[in-house]
N, C-alpha and C positions, 0 to 999 in steps of 0.2 A: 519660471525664468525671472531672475532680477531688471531691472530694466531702469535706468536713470533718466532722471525730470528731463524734458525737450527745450522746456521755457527759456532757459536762460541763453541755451543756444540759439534759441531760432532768435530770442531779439538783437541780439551780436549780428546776425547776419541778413535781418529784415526776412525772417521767413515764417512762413504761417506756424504756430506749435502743434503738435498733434495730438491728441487728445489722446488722456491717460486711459490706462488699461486697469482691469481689476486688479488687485493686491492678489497675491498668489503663491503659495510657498516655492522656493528657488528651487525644488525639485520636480514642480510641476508644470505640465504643458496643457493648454484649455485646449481643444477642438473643438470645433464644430463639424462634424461627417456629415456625409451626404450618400444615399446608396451609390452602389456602383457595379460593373460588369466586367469580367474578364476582357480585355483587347483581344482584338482579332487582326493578327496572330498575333498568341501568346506573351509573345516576348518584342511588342510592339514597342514597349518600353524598357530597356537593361539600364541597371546602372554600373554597369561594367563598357566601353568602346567592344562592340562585339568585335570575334575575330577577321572578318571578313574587311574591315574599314584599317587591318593594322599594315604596318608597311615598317620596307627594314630602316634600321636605324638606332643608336641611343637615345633611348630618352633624357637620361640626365644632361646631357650636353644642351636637348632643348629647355630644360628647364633654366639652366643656367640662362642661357640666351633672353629667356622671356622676362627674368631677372633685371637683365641686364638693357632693354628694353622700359623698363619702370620712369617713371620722371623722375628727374633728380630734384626738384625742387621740392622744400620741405609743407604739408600742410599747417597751417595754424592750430595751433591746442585745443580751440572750442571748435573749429571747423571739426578736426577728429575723430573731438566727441560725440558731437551731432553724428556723423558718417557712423562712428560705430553703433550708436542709438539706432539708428535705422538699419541696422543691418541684423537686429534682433527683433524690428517691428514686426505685425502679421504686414502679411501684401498687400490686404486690401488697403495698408492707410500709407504704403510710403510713396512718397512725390517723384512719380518716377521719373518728370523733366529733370528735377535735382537730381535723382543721383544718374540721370546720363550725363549731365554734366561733371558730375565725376568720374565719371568709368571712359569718358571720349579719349582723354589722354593714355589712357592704360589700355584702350583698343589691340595697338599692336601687341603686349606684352601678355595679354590674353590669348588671342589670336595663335600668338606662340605655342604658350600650354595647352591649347586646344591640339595642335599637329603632336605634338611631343607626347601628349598624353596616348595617339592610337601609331607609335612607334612599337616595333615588338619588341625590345629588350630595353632593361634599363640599369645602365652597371656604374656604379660612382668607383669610380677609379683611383688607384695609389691605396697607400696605408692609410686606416684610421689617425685621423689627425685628433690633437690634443683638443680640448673643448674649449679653448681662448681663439685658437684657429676656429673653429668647427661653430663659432656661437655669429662669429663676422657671415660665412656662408648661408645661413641656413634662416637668420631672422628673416633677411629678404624674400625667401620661398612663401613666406606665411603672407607677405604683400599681397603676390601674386594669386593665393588662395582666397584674401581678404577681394577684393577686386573682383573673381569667379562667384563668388557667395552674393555681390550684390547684384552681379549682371542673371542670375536666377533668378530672384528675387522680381526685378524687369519682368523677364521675360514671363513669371507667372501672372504678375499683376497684371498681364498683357494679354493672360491664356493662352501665348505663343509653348503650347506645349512641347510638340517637337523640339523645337530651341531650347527651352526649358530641359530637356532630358540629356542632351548633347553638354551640356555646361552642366550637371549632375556629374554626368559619365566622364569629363573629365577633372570636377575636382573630386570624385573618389579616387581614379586611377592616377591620378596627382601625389591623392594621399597615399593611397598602397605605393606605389615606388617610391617615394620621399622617405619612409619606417623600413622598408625592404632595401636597410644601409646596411654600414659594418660598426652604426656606432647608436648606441643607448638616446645620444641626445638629437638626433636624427630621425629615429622611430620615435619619441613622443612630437616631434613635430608632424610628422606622417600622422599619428594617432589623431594631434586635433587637427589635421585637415581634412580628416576622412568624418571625423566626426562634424565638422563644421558641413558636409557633404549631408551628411545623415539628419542634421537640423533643417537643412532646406528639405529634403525629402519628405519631413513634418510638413511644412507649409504648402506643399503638393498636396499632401491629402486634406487637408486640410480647406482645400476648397471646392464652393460648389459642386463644380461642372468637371472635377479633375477626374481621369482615364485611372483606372486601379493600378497600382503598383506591388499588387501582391504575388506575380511571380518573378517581377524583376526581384522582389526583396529577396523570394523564396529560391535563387537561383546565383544569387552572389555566395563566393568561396567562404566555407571554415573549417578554422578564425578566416576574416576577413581579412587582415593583417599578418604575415607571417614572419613572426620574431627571431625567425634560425641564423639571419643575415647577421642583425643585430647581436643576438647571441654569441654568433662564433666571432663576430670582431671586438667583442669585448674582451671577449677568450684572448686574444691575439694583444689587445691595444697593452698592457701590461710587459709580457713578452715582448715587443716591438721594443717598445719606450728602454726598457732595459734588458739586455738581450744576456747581461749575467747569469737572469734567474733561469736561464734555460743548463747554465751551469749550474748552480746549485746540486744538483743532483749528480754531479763528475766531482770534474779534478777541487780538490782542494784548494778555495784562496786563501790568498794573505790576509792576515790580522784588517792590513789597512783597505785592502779589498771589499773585503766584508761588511767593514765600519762603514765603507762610505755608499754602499749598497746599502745598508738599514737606514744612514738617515737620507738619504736619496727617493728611496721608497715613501718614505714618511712623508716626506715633505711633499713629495709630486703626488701622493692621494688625495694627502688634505687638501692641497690650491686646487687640486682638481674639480672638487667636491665642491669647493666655495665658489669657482668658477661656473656651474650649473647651477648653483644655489641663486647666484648672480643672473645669469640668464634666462632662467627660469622665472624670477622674481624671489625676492627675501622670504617671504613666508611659506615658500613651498618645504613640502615635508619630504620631498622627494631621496634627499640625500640626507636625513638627519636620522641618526640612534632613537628609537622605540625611548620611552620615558620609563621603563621598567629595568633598561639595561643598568643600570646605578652611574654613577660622577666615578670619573679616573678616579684617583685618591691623589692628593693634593702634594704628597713626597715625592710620588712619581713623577707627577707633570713637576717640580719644582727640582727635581736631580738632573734628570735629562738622559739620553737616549743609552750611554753606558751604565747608568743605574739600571737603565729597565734591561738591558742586555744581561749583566750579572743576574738581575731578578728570575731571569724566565730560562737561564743557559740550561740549569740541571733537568727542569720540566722538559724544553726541547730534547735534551738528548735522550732521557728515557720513550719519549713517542717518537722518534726516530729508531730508536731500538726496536719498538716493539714492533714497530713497521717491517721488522723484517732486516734492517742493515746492518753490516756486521761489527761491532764492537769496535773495535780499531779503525773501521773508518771514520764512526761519531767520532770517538776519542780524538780527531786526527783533526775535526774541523773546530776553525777558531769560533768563540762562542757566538760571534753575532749572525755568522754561517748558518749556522744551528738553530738560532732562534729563527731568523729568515726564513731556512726549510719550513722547520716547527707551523711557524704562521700559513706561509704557503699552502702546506699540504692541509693542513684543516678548512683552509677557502676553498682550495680546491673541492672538499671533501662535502662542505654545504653548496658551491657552485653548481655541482652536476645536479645536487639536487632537484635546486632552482630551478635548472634548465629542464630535467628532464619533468617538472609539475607545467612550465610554458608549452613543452610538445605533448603534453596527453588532450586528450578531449575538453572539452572545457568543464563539465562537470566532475571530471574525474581531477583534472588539474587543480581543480579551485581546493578539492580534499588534500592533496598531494602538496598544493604550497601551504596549505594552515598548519600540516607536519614539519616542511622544511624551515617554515619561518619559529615555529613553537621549537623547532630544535635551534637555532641560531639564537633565539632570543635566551636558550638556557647558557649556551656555550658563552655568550657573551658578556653575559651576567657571571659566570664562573672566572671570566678573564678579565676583567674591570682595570687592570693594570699594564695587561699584554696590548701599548697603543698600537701596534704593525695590526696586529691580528682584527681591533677593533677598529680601525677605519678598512679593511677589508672586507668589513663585515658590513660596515653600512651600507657598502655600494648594492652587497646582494639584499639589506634593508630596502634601497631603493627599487631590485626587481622585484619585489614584492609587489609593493606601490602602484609599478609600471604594469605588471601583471592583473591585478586590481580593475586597472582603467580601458585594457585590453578586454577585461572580462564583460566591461560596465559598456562599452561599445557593443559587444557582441547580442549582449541583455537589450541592448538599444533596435537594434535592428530584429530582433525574433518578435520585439513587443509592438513594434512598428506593424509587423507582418501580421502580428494579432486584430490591431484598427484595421487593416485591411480586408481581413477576412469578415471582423463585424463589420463594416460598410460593404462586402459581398454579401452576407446575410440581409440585412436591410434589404436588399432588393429582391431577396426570395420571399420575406416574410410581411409585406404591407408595410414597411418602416419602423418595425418596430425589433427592439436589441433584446436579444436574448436572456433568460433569468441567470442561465451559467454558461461559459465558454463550451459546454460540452452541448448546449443546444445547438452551437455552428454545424452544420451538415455539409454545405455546401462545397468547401474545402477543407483539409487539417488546418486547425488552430497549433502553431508552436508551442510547444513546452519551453519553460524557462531554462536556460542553457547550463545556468548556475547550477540550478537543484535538481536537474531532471523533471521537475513536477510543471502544474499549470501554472499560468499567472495568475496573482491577485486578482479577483473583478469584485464588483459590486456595481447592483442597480441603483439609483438615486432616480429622484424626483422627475430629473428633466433627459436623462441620459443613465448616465453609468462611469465607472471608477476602473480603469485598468492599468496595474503597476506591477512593478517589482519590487520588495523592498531591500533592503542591505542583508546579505549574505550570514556577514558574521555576527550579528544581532547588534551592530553599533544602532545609534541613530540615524534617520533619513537624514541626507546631504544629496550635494550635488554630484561627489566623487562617488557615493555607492548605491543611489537609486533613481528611479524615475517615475513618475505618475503622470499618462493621460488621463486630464478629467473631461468629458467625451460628452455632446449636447448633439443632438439630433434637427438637423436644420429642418427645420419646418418648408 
């Protein structure tokens, strides 16, 4: 984990600094285990609100409320910092009078998402809204998760484990309904609140005297996340926004119809894209073209939207043809018509791809998107001029991405259940860690979800090494691997 200097904050605000932590690559997480034993009953601890505590109700409407609930007064820049410093510390060193003192005001709006989260349904109502709308809603949700992640934190440093498991339970199910939207940018914020859920479940184990969490791990849904929501309102948000292209495929428009549907289209992808880009932060790669797809070419982008129409007419109406339509209706549509379809139906044609690598298993998925993306990345390289077709193309650049971090979540939680089963081990075996995951007896060891296969381990000196690493043989980061480095508390 990265983790920034305390000093400067705490002398701004007369508080003690905390003392540094080892240096440690941003991918890795230290622990220190301790043995441990199955709960009695089993499922003493979920991180799911079991069924039995749900009641009817929307959920999203309380989330909204608990939003809405928040202080409105703003925190100061180094106060922030500080808060956010601590909210990546281990437990045993954060001040936990401080941060009640920050968590007293957000009381109610906790309180909130705690009812909200063991509601039985949770439906965000109306049509996907545009991501300028959609980016106003949704920052605030992450407050309210921000807030959930510290009062954990509390209540570990406290050993209030009950408490502790209940504010687990509902900022996962916080996160799962928050991604189980109708919109792309919606589900990555559900992603990091579930993951931010899955970081404190690290610091559970993580201590002494902590109750095993290894069949609550082993007994949460997959994916944990289910993307179809997301998916189909993507489907939809295009369609919605211009309800022409539901034409396209009928009656024939007008010249000037047409024209203003292509640069219409154009224009509302791009801001779109720049809009998340924005929200996201500048340097996400979420919404950007692969580095291999090559540069527009510089006539193109300097003619403008009737040059590239003329460029791409005759191409479109031969893959319209061959699609099966019959001569005279191509013939019959004016050319920006044509290129419109042309583009569409080839998004369409990597879209389901996409979707249908999100619905496989997840090992079978992660195979199935390095195909649909290695075919996108050809088709897009072959069209370096077609700009309708290549900002259609980014956005399924970006479900790659998204699928990626969905994957890297899921990786997250099997390798969790893995420290869990060695710290069941520990306590069959005199305290001491296994030479290879296949020594665990005690309960199944997960398989890595990615590869089908084990996880990485290695014994060291003082403990042991257990990881994941990046899939498609990039380098270790933080977006594609993870490593506990694992010490044995004496």
């Amino acid at each position: 984990m990265t983790l920034a200097p305390l000093a400067v904050a705490a002398a701004l605000f007369a508080l003690d600094p905390l003392p540094p932590l080892p240096e440690e690559a941003s991918w890795e997480t230290r622990l220190a285990i301790s043995p441990a034993i199955l709960p009695t009953p089993r499922l003493r601890y979920e991180l799911l609100p079991p069924p039995t505590e749900h009641t009817p109700g929307n959920a999203a409407v309380g989330y909204l409320r608990a939003v809405s609930l928040l202080p409105r007064a703003a925190i100061e820049p180094e106060r922030q910092q500080r808060i956010d410093n601590l909210r990546e510390w281990p437990v045993e060193l954060v001040p936990v009078g401080e941060l009640n003192d920050h968590l007293r005001p957000r009381t109610a709006a906790m309180g909130e998402a705690d009812r909200a989260a063991r509601l039985s349904r949770c439906e965000w109502d109306g049509p996907p809204p545009g991501p300028a709308t959609l980016s106003l809603a949704v920052a605030p949700l992450r407050e309210v998760a921000a807030a959930l992640s510290l009062r954990v934190r509390v209540e570990l440093a406290e050993r209030r484990f009950d408490a502790a498991v209940r504010t687990l339970q509902t900022l996962v199910r916080y996160g799962k309904h928050t991604a189980e939207a109708p919109t792309l940018l919606q589900y990555l914020v559900g992603l990091a609140i579930t993951s931010v859920g899955v970081g404190q479940a690290e610091q559970w184990v993580g201590l002494a005297d902590a109750p095993s969490l290894y069949a609550a791990l082993a007994t949460l849904p997959r994916p944990l996340l289910d993307p179809r929501p997301m998916l189909d309102g993507e489907a939809a948000y295009l369609l919605n926004t211009y309800p022409q292209l539901r034409g396209l495929t009928g009656p024939t428009l007008s010249a000037d119809e047409a024209n203003r549907l292509y640069t219409a289209m154009t224009r509302k992808i791009d801001d779109d894209a720049a809009e998340v880009r924005r929200v996201l932060g500048g340097g996400t790669q979420l919404f950007s073209p692969d580095r291999d797809w090559g540069q527009e070419p510089w006539l193109v982008r300097s003619l403008g939207w009737d040059y590239q129409i003329t460029l791409h007419h005759k191409a479109a109406m031969e893959l319209l043809a061959a699609r099966g339509r019959p001569a005279s209706e191509v013939a019959a549509f004016p050319p920006a018509q044509a290129v419109c379809l042309s583009a569409w139906t080839r998004y369409e044609d990597h879209r389901q791809e996409f979707v249908a690598a999100f619905l496989l298993p997840t090992g079978e998925g992660v195979q199935a998107m390095t195909v649909a993306h290695a075919r996108l990345n050809a088709a897009a390289r072959a069209n370096t001029s077609d700009r309708l077709f290549r900002l259609l193309a980014e956005s399924l650049n970006s479900y790659r991405n998204i699928f990626n971090a969905q994957v890297r979540l899921e990786r997250r939680v099997a390798l969790l259940r893995a420290v869990e089963a060695l710290r069941l081990h520990l306590a069959t075996s005199g305290g001491r860690l296994p030479d290879t995951l296949a020594g665990v007896t005690v309960v199944p060891v997960p398989d890595d979800p990615a590869t089908g296969k084990p996880f990485e381990y290695r014994r060291t000196a003082d403990g042991a090494e257990l990881w994941f690493p990046p899939f498609d043989g990039k380098s270790p980061s933080t977006v594609n691997a993870w490593k506990y480095v694992l010490a044995v508390r004496k």
